[in-house]
C-alpha positions in Angstrom: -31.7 5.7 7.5 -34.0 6.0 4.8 -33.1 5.1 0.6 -34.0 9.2 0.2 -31.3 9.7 2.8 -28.9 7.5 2.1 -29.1 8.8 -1.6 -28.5 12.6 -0.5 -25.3 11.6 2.4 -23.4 9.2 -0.9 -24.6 12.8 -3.4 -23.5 15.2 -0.5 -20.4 13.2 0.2 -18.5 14.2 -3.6 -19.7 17.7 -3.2 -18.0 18.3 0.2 -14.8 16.9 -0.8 -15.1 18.9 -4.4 -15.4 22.3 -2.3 -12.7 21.5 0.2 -9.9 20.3 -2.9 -11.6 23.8 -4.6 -10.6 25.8 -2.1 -6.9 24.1 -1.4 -6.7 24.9 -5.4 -7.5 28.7 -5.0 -4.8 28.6 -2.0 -2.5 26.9 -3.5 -2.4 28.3 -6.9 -2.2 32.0 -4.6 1.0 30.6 -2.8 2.9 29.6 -5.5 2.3 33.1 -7.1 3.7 34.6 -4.1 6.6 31.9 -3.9 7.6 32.0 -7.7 8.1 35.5 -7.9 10.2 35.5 -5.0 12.1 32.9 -6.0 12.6 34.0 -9.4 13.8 37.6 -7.4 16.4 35.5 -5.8 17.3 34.0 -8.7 17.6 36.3 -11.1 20.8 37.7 -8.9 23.0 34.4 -9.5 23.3 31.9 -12.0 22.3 28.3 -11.0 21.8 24.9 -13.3 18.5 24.0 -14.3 16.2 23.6 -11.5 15.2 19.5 -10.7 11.3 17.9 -10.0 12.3 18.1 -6.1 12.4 21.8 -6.5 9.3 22.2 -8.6 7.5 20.3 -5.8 8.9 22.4 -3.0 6.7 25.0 -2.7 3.7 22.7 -3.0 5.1 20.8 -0.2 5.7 23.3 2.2 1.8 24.7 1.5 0.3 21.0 2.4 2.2 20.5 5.4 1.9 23.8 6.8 -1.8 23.7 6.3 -2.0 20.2 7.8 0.1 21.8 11.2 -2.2 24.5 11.6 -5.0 22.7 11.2 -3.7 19.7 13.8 -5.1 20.0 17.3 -2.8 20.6 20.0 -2.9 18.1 21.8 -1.8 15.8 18.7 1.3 18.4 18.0 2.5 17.1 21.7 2.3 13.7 20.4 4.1 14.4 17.3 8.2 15.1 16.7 9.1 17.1 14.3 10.6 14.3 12.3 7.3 12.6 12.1 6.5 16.3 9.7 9.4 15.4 7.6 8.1 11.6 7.0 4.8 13.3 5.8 6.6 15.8 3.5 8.7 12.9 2.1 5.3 11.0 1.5 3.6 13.4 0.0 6.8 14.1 -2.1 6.1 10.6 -3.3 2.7 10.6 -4.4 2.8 14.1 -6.3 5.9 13.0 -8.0 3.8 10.0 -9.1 1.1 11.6 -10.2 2.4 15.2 -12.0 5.9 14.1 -13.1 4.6 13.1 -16.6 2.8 16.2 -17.2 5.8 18.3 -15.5 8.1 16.3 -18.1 6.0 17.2 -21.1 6.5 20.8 -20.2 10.1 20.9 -19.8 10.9 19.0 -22.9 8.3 21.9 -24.5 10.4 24.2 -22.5 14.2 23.1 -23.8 12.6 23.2 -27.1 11.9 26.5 -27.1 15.1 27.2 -25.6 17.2 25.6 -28.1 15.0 27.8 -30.7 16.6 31.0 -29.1 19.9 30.0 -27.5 21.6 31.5 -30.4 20.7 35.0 -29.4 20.2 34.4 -25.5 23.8 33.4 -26.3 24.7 37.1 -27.9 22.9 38.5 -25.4 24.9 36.8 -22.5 22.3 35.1 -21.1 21.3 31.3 -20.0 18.5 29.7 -21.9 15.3 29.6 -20.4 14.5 26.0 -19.7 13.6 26.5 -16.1 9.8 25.5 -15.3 7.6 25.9 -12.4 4.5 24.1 -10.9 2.6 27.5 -11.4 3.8 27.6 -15.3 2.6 24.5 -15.6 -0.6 24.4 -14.2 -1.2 27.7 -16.3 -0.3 25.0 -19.4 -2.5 22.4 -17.9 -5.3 23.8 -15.3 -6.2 20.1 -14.3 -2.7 19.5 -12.8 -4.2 22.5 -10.6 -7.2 20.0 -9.9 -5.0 16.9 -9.6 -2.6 18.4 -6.9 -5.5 20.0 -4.8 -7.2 16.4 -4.8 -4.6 14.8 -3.6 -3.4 17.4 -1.2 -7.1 17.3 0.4 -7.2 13.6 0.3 -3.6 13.7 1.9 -4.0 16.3 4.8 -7.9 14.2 5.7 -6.0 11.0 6.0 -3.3 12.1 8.7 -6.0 14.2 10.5 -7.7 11.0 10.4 -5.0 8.7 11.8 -4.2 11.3 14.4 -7.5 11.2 16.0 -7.4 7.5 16.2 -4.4 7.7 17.8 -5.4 9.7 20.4 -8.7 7.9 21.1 -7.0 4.8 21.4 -3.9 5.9 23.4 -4.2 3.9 26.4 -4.8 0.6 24.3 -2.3 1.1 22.4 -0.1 1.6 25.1 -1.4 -1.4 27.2 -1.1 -3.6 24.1 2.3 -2.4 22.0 4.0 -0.6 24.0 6.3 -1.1 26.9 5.9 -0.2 30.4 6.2 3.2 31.2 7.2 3.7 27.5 6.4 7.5 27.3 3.3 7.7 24.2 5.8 10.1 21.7 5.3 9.6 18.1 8.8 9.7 16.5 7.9 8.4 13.0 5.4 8.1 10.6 5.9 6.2 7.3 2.3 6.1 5.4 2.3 4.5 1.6 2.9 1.0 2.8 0.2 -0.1 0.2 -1.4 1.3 -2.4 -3.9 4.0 -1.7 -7.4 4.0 -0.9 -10.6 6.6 0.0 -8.5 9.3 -1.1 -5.6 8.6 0.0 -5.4 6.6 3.0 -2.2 4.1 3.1 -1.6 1.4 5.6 1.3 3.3 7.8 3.9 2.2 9.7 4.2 3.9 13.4 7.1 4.4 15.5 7.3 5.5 19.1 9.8 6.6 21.4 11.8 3.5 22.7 11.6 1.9 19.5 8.2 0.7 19.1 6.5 0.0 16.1 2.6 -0.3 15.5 1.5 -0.7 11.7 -2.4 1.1 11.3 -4.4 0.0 8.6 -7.1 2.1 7.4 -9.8 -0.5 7.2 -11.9 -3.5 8.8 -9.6 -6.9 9.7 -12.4 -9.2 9.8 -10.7 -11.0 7.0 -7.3 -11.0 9.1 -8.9 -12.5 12.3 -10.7 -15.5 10.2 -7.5 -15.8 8.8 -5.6 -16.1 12.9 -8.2 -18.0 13.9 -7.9 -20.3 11.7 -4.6 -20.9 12.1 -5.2 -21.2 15.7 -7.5 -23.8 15.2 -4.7 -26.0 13.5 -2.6 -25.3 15.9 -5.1 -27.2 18.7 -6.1 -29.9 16.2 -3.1 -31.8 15.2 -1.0 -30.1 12.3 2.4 -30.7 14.0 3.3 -27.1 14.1 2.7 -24.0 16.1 1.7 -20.4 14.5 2.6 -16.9 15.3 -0.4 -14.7 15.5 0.6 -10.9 15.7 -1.0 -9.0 17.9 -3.8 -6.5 17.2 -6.0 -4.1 17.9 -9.3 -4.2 15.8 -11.6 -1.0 15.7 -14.8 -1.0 13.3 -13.0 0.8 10.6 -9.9 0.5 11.0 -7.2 -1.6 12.7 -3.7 -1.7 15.0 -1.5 -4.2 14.1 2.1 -5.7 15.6 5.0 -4.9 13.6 6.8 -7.6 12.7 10.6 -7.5 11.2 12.0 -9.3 9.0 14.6 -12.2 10.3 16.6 -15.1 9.0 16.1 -18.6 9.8 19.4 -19.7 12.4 19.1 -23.4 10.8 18.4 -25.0 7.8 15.8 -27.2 10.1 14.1 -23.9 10.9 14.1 -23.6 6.9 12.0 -26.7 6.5 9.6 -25.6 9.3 9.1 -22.5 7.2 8.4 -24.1 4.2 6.4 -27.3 6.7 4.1 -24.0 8.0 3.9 -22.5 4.7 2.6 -25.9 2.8 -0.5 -26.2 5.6 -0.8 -22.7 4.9 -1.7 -22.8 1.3 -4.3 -25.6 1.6 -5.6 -23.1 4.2 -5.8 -20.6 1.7 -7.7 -22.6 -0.7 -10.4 -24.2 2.1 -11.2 -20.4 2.3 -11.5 -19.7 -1.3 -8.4 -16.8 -0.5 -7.0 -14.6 -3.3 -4.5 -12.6 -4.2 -1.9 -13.5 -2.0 1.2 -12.6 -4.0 4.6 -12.3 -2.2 4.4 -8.4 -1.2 1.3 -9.6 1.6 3.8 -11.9 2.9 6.3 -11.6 5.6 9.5 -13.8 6.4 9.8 -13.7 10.2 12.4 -16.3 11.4 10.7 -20.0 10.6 7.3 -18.4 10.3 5.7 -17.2 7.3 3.2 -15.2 8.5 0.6 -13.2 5.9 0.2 -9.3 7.2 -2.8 -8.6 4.1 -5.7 -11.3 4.3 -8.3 -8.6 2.9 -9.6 -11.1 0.0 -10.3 -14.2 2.2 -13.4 -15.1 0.6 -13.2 -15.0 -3.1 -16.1 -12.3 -5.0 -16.3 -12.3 -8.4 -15.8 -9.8 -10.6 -19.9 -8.3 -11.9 -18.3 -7.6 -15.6 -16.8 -11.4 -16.2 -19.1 -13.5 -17.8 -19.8 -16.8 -16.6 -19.8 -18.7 -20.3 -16.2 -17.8 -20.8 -14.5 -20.7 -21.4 -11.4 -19.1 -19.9 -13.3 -18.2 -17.3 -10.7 -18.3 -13.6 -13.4 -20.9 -12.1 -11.8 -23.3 -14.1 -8.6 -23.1 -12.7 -7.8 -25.8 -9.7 -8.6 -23.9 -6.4 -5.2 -23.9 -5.3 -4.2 -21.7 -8.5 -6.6 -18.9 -8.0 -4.7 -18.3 -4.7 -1.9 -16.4 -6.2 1.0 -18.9 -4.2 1.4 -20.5 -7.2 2.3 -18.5 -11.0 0.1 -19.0 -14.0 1.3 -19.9 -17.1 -0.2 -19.9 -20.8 -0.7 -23.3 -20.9 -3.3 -22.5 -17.6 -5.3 -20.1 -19.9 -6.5 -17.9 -17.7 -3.7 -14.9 -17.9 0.0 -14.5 -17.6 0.8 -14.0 -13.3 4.8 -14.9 -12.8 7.3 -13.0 -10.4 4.5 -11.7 -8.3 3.6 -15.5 -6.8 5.4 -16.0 -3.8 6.3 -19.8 -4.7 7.5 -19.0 -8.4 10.4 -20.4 -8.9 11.2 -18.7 -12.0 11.6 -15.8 -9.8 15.8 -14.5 -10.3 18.2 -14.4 -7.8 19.0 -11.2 -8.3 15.3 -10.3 -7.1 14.6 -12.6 -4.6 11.4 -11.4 -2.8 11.1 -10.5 1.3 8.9 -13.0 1.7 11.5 -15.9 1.2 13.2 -17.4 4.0 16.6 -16.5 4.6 19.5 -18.7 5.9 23.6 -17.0 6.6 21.9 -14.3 4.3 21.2 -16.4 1.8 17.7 -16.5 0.0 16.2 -20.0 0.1 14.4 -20.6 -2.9 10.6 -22.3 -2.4 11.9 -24.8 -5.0 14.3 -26.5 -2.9 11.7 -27.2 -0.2 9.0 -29.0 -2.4 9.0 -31.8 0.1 8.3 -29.7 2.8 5.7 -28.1 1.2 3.6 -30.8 0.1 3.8 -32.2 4.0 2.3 -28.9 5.4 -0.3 -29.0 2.8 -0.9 -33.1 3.8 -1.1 -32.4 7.1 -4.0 -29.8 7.1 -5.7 -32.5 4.5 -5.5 -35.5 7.2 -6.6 -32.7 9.5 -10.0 -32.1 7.2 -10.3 -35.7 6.4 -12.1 -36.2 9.7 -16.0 -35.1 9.6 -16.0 -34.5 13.2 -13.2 -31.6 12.2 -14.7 -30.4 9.2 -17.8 -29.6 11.7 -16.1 -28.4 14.2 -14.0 -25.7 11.9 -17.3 -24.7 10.7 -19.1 -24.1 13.4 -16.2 -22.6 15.4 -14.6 -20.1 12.9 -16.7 -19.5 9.6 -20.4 -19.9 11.1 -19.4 -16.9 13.7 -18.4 -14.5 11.2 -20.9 -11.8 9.8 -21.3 -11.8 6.3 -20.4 -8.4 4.0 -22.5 -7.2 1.3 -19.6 -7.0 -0.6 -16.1 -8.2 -0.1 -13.1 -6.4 -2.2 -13.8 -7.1 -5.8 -10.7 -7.5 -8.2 -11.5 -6.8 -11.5 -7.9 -7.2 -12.7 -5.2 -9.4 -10.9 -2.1 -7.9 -9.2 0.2 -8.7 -11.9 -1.8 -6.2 -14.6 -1.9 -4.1 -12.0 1.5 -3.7 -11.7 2.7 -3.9 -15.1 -0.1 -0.6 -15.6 1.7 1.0 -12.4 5.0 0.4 -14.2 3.8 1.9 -17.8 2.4 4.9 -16.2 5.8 5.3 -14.6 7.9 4.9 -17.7 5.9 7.9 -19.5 5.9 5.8 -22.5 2.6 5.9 -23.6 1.0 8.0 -26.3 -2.6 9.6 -25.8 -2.7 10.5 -29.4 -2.8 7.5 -30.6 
């Protein structure tokens, strides 16, 4: 393709989704007019308490998952239970909670304030005090809530079509590959949000299947997943003294099927020490591929393996905007700290990163993360297994000590894999990512000041 039409397909690309979240905002604004006045009909015939978030999003709700059923193919309906529609309400639930809850707040405080004002004569009149809202009041307050919801309703209903198709065009591998035999290809769940979202608003997902099976579809490339599994299955033919479990999967261009793997304790504390052995070779893994961001919600406790479901920044690119004079500058960090295993403290100078590092120790008991290994239900914190650790990460060390190796690990897993433009870029770590998440959530913050 030429630069002139490259140009036009990335300018064309905004438009198209603009008009289609327009016209879902025309439509939706038109269905809650015709729901609110119904509703307010109903009513006005009985008294009921004030009405809850749940049942300002209802309406908005039923419109985004009615137009995502009529606008299914058929053949995908067949595939899907009608549970799987009440996963994707509940989702959706989820995210427009998340994202018009503050706004919906500010106008019912505003409301109760005008309430109080004339509860004194409501109350002489025999009346309640008007401190209801709804989602159409309020996006006549605030039109870009109008904007906001369409957006995300659009983004929403493109994703599932999205997944659907894929799962129909790769039926019969996924049944040859996850499924069991004769295990009839009926969708009886769907959990999307199982990170956070991307593209507008496609979520890894969790799928289940009639008979109990469980597939987990990630919207995006594993490249960085299978130089991760191949390079564990390297060390497991080259001496490391342990053996790895590689889930399976099912890699498309775009997007990828991966094994669902459950959580399970450790039966012995021996298999606690393998965890922690595995885990140790692991991390100097993580740093001979310049791996970031590996904080404790990409890991997964499965038994005595510790086994990393999110490799997507294997291959560490640096943020454009930092500037390479800084003297704080993450670069000067030992490699094994920019991993995110390990927490940062002020005395590193580089940022504040603790109780999002899997192998923090500060971490409380009280919120001990998944990714721990657990023995007779009890949590077993990384700290008591320092010995263990440190002989994993020895043994991958006298694995690399050999040049022989060294070339051979080269040659056979990083010279095969094709190079990206650009990798994922982190311009902030996890940590202030989540403490922002959490402040947006509190509806503390003040845009007047």
């Amino acid at each position: 393709m030429s630069t002139r039409g490259q140009r036009q397909s990335y300018e064309c690309a905004p438009v198209a989704a603009d008009a289609k979240a327009g016209r879902i905002a025309r439509e939706l604004k038109i269905f809650l007019e015709k729901t609110t006045s119904r509703s307010r009909a109903h009513r006005s015939r009985r008294r009921r308490p004030a009405i809850s978030f749940d049942d300002v999003f209802a309406p908005a709700l039923t419109f985004a998952v009615n137009r995502l059923r009529g606008t299914t193919s058929p053949v995908a309906k067949k595939v899907l239970t009608n549970s799987t529609w009440d996963d994707l309400r509940r989702h959706l639930a989820k995210r427009l909670t998340f994202a018009l809850t503050p706004t919906l707040r500010l106008q019912q405080n505003a409301a109760k304030a005008v309430a109080r004002s004339v509860e004194l004569g409501n109350r002489r009149r025999n009346r309640q005090p008007g401190d209801e809202i709804t989602l159409l009041e309020t996006i006549i307050e605030f039109p870009d809530l109008l904007e906001t919801a369409a957006r995300l309703i659009s983004g929403w209903i493109d994703a599932q079509h999205e997944l659907f198709a894929r799962l129909l065009r790769d039926k019969a591998d996924l049944c040859s590959r996850f499924l069991r035999h004769r295990q009839p290809f009926r969708v009886t769940g769907i959990r999307p949000g199982l990170s956070d979202p991307h593209e507008g608003g496609k979520t890894v997902t969790m799928i289940e299947f009639a008979g109990n099976s469980r597939v987990i579809y990630k919207p995006r490339a594993s490249d960085r997943e299978q130089l991760w599994f191949e390079a564990l299955r390297w060390l497991n033919q080259n001496g490391v003294g342990v053996s790895f479990r590689m889930p399976k999967m099912l890699a498309r261009r775009t997007y990828t099927w991966m094994e669902f793997l459950p959580t399970m304790s450790c039966r012995s504390l021996r298999a606690v020490r393998l965890f922690y052995f595995r885990w140790g070779t692991q991390a100097a893994l993580a740093q001979i591929l310049s791996a970031t961001d590996l904080h404790r919600d990409n890991w997964l406790a499965t038994g005595s393996q510790p086994i990393l479901v999110d490799a997507e920044v294997i291959g560490e690119t640096e943020s454009p905007l930092r500037e390479r004079n800084n003297s704080l500058h993450r670069e000067s960090l030992p490699p094994l700290l920019r991993t995110g295993l390990l927490p940062l403290t002020p005395r590193d100078r580089v940022g504040f990163y603790r109780g999002i590092a899997p192998l923090d120790a500060a971490i409380p008991e009280t919120a001990t993360p998944s990714c721990w290994p657990r023995y007779r239900r009890v949590s077993q914190k990384p700290s008591r297994y320092v010995n263990e650790l440190v002989r994993g990460f020895e043994a991958v060390v006298g694995v690399f000590a050999t040049p022989e190796l060294v070339r051979e690990f080269f040659h056979e897993i990083i010279l095969p894999v094709r190079r990206q433009e650009l990798g994922r870029v982190l311009l902030r770590a996890s940590a202030q990512y989540g403490r922002l998440l959490r402040f947006v959530r509190s509806g503390q913050y003040d845009f007047c000041r």
